[in-house]
N, C-alpha and C positions, 0 to 999 in steps of 0.2 A: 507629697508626704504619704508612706505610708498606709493603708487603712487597716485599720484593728478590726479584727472577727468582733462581731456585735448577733446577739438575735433579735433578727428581726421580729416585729410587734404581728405584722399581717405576711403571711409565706410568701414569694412574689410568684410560686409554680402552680398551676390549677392538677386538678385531679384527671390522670391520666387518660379515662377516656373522656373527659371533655375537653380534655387540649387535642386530643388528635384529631376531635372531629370540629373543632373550633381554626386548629391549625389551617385546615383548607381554605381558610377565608382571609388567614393570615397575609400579609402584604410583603413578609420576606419570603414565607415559608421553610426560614432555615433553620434548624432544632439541633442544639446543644447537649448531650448527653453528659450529667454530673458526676462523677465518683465519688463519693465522700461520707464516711463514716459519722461525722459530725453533724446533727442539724444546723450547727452556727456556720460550720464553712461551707453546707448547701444555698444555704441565706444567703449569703452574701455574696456568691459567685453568682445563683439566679438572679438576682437583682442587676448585679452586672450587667448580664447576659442580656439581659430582659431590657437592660437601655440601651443595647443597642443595635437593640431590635431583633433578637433572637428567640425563639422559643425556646425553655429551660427542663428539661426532663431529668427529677433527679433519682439517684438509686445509693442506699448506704451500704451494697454488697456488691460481690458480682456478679450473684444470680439473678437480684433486680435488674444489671446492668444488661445482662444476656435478655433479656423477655424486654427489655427498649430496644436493645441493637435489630432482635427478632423482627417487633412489629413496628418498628420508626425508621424514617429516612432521617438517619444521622448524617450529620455533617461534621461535628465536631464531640467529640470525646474528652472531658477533661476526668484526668484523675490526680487524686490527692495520695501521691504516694508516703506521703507522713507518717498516715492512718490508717495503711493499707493494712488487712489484715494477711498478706499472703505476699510472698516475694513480688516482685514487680516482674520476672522473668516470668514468673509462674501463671500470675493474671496475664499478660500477653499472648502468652501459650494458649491458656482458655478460651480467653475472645479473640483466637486466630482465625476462625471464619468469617468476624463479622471486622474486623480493623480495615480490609483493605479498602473499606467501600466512608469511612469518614478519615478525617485528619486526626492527631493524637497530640495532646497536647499535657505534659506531666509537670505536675508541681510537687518542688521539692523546697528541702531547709534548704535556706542561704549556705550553710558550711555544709550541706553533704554530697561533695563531687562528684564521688561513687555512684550514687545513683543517679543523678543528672549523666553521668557518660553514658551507665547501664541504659536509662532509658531512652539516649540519642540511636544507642546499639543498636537497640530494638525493635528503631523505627520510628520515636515517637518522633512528629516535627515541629516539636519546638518547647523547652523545658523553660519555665518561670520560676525565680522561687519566690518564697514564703517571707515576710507577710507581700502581698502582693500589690503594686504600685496600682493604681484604678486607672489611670493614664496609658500605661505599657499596655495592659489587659485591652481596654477599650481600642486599641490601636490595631492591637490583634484581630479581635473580631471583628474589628471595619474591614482590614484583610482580607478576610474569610468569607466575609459577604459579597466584598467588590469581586472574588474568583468563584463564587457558588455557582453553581448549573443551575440555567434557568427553565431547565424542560427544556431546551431544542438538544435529543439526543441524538448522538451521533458516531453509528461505527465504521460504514460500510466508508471505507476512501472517497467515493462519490460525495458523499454527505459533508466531510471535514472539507473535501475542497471549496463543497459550499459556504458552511459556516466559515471558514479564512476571508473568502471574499467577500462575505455579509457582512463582518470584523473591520475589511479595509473600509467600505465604502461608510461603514456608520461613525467613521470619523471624520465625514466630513457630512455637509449639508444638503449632498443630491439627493433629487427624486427620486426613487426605487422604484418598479412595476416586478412583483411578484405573479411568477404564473407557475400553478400544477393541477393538476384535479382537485376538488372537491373533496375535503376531509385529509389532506395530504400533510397539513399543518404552517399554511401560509401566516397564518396569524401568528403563531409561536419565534415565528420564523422573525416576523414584522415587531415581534416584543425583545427579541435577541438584539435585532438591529438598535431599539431605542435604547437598551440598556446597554450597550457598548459602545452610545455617540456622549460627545459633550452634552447632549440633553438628560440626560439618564435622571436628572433629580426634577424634572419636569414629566405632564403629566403624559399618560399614552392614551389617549381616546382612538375609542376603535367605532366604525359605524356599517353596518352592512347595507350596503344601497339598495341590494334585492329584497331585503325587509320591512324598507318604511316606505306608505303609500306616497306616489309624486307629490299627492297637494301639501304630506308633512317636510316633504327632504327638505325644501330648499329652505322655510321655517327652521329647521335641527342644523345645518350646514351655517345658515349666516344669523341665525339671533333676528332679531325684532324691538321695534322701539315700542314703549307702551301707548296703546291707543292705536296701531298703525291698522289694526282689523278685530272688530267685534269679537270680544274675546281676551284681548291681549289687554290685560288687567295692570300689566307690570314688564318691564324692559327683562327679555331673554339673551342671552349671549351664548350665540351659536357656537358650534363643535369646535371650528376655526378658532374662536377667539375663546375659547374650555384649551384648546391644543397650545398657548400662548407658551414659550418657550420649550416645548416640548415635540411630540409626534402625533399627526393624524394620518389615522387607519382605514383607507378607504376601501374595506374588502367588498368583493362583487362589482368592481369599478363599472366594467363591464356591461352591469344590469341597469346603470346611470340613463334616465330618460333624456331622450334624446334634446328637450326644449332646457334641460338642465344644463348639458353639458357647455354651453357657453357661458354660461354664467360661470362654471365652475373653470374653464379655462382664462376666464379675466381674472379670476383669485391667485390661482396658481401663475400665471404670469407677473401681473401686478404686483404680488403679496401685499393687497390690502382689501378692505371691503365697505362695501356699505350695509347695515342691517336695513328690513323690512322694515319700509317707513320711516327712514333715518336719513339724515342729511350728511353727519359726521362721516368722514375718510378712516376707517380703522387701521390703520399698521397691524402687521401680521408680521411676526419671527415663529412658524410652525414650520417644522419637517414634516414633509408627505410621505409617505409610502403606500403605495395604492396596489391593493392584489387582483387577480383574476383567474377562473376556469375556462376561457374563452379564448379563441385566438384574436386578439385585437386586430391584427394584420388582414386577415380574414372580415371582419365585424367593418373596418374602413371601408372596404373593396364593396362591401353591397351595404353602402352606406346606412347602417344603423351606429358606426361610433364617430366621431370628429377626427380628422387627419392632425388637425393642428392641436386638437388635447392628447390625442397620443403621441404622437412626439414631444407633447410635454411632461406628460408623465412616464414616458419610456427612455429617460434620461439612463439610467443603468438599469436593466436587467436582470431580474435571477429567476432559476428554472427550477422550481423543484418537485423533484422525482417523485414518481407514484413509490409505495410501500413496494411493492411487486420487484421495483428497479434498481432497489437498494436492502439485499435480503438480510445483511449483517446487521442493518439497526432491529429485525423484527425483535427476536428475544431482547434485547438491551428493554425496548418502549414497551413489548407486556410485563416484564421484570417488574418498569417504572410503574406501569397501570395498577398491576397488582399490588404493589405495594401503597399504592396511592389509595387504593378502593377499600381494601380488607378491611381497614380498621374501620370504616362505617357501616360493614356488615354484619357485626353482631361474633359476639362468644365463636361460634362455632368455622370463622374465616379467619382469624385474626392468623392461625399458623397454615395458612393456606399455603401449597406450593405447587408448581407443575409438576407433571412426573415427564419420565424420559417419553412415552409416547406422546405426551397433549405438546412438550418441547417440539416433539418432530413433524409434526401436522402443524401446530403454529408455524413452524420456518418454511414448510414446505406448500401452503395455503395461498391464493395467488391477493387476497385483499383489493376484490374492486373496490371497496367504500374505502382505502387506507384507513389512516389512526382511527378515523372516527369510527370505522367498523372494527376494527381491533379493540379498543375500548370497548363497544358492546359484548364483542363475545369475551372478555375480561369478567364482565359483572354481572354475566349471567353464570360462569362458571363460577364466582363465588356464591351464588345463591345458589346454586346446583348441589357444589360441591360437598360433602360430609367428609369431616377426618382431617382434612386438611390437604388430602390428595384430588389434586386438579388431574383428571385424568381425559381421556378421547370421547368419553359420554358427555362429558360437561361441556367441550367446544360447538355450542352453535352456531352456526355462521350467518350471514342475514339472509333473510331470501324473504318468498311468500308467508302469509301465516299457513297454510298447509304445510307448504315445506319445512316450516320451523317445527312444526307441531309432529310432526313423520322425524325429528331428530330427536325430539324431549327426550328423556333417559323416563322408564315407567316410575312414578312415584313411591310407589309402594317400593321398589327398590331401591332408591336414595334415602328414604324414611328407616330402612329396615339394615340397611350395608355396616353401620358400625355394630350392630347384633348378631352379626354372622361370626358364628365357631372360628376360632386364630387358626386352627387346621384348612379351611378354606380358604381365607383372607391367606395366606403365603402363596399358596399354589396360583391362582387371581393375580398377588402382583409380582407373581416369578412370569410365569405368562404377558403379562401385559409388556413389562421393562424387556422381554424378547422381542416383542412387536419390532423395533426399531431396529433390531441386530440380521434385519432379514438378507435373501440375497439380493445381487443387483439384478434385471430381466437377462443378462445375459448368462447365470447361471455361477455367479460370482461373487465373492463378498461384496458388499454394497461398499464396503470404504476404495474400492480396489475401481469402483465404477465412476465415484467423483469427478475422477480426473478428467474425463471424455466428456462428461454431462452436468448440469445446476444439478445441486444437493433437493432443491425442491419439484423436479423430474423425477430425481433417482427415488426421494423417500415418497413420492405418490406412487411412481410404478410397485415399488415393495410393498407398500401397504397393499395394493391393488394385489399382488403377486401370493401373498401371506393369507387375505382373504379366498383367492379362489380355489388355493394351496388345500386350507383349511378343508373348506366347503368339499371340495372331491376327496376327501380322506374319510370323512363323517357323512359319507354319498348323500351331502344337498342337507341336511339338518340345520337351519339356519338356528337354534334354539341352541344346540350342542356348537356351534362356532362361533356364537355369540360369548357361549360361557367361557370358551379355550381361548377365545381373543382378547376376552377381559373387557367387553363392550354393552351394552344394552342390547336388545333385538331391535328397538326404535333403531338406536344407530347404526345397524349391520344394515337395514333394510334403508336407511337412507344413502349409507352407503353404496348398497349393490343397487339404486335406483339411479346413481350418478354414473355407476360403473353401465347397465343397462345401456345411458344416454350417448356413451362410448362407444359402444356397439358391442363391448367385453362380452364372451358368452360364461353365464353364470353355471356352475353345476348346478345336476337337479331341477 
């Protein structure tokens, strides 16, 4: 039946920024942007939304709608084009830089075809009408959830080959062994896999084995009967039997001590247990997927890992690549970072964005720590940054606290940069958005050098090339080629300390 617009008594949407700093703790994470002129048809579509399990952002314009699209990761759009104040062609037009990044979803009168084609025209995917069935809708958004991006981003061909074959195997019940560096995103990797198997409505327990001391693992791993040791007040149920038709996450497999690891290979054989101090036989129906930075293969050979638990948990395979080795996800996962970060940084990040140089050093940057040092330099350029412009002084990269502290941008000049005369502020970022238009080392346009070499070769060499350029033109002024490059002195000087390390000879 039906449901008639009603108002609601209690709004079901919170105030905007404590939903978006609430939202990160959300368990979908997926956020519904409202269109609608009416408080009642706000109401009653959040409510919706809200059961089933979506975060509701609403706006009764579409300039509200633009400063959600700005600073939220939208996934869904709905608009009421009933109530629209302005053609539907014409709102489309407007939020044409922000539509391609959610789904669109228009509601229209039962009798008005017109615009149900207009807005199929346009793009939307997928038009409902009026009054709206709660059945249809809810059906929708279950949809929409079941195909959401879970964070495992993915551009470079390397990476979708992976995710496909992460895809196949999570449909069935094999063991996994995840291996890449350290901060690479095994774990994201290992939350992709659970929510793509028949487990996905069970739970994912994750445990890092490098973090909890021997005498607690094997306590956390199998539960405990009450009474079984001084202490044990009340029966625990170990990670195993928390993972009960779901996935355990055994990341740092690897760091597993050594008088553990049989214990832990009669579980994963068996699939069953005994708790500490227990007599009962547990049944087990959990999926393993167990990570490492470590060559297992290697770890058997000078016996610190078990032969016979690596072969059982190296049932299938997956390798995943350092950041370095897959350059095309770099901008996609800070896009995500920053978008992810901003809104809990305060008034002055929320329209934070890269400019085309801090773009070209991100892509061209080799990322030993991967994501997890990518996120770092993400949220310190938000705290860095003023204006909204993420520029090449706000990317710190990790290192020493000296060397960190030798890149800071000076304070009094991040404190004082949105007070500087619009006469300067042009020339500053006409200057800086050239940084990246440099030649290639062989005296070439840099686009014309691609071909022959990585994009992240050619844009260090120019940068390198542009600085020294610089510097011999203004004979050695590091002060005066700081200001022309659009940079800080801190970061010219940490820069020409790296160049130094090259052996590059500096003018001056």
């Amino acid at each position: 039946m039906a449901l008639k617009l009603h108002l609601s008594l209690c709004r079901v949407f919170t105030p905007l920024g404590k939903l978006q700093a609430d939202s990160m703790m959300a368990k979908t994470n997926a956020t519904v942007a409202i269109l609608d002129s009416q408080d009642t048809g706000l109401d009653m579509l959040a409510e919706m939304a809200s059961s089933a399990g979506l975060i509701a952002l609403p706006a009764h314009n579409l300039n509200e709608l633009a400063i959600l699209l700005s600073r939220s990761q939208i996934e869904l759009l709905v608009i009421n084009a009933t109530n629209l104040q302005v053609p539907l062609a014409a709102a489309f037009k407007q939020l044409a830089d922000s539509l391609h990044r959610a789904d669109v979803l228009v509601l229209v009168d039962a009798t008005d075809v017109h615009t149900a084609v207009t807005a199929m025209a346009l793009g939307a995917k997928n038009v409902l009408t009026l009054p709206i069935e709660p059945g249809h809708f809810k059906r929708y958004l279950g949809n929409l959830l079941e195909r959401r991006p879970n964070g495992f981003i993915c551009r470079d061909i390397r990476s979708q080959q992976l995710l496909a074959l992460s895809e196949r195997v999570a449909k069935t019940d094999v063991t996994v062994l995840i291996g890449g560096e350290s901060g690479a995103g095994k774990e994201v990797l290992a939350k992709h896999i659970h929510q793509a198997s028949p487990r996905s409505a069970g739970e994912f327990v994750a445990v890092n084995c490098a973090s909890i001391p021997e005498t607690m693992l094997e306590d956390m791993l199998f539960g405990h009967e009450k009474g079984s040791f001084t202490g044990a007040h009340q029966r625990y149920l170990g990670l195993f039997e928390q993972a009960q038709g779901g996935t355990l996450f055994l990341d740092e497999v690897g760091e597993l001590p050594f008088s553990l690891q049989a214990k832990l290979l009669r579980v994963v054989q068996e699939k069953e247990l005994k708790r500490l101090g227990g007599t009962e036989v547990i049944k087990l129906d959990t999926r393993i997927v167990a990570a490492t930075n470590r060559n297992l293969q290697k770890e058997v050979l000078e016996k610190r890992f078990r032969e016979d638990l690596y072969y059982r948990l190296n049932v299938f395979p997956l390798k995943l690549l350092p950041l370095r080795d897959r350059a095309q996800d770099i901008l996609p996962i800070a896009q995500f970072l920053l978008q992810r970060h901003r809104s809990s940084m305060g008034a002055l990040a929320v329209n934070a964005q890269f400019d085309s140089a801090a773009l070209g050093f991100l892509q061209s940057y080799s990322w030993p720590g991967n994501v997890r040092e990518l996120e770092n330099v993400v949220q310190r350029a938000l705290v860095l940054a003023v204006g909204g412009a993420i520029g090449l002084e706000h990317l710190l990269v990790d290192g020493g606290l000296d060397d960190f502290m030798e890149q800071m941008p000076s304070f009094e000049l991040v404190k004082t940069a949105s007070l500087l005369p619009k006469a300067m502020e042009q020339p500053l970022a006409q200057k800086r958005s050239h940084t990246y238009q440099a030649t290639g080392t062989d005296g070439g346009y840099i686009g014309a050098d691609l071909h022959n070499r990585g994009l992240s070769e050619v844009a260090r060499d120019s940068e390198q090339k542009m600085i020294v350029t610089t510097l011999g033109r203004l004979n050695g002024s590091r002060k005066e080629a700081a200001l022309e490059l659009g940079i800080s002195p801190r970061t010219l000087r940490y820069r020409l300390a790296k160049m130094k390390d090259l052996g590059i000879a500096i003018p001056g």
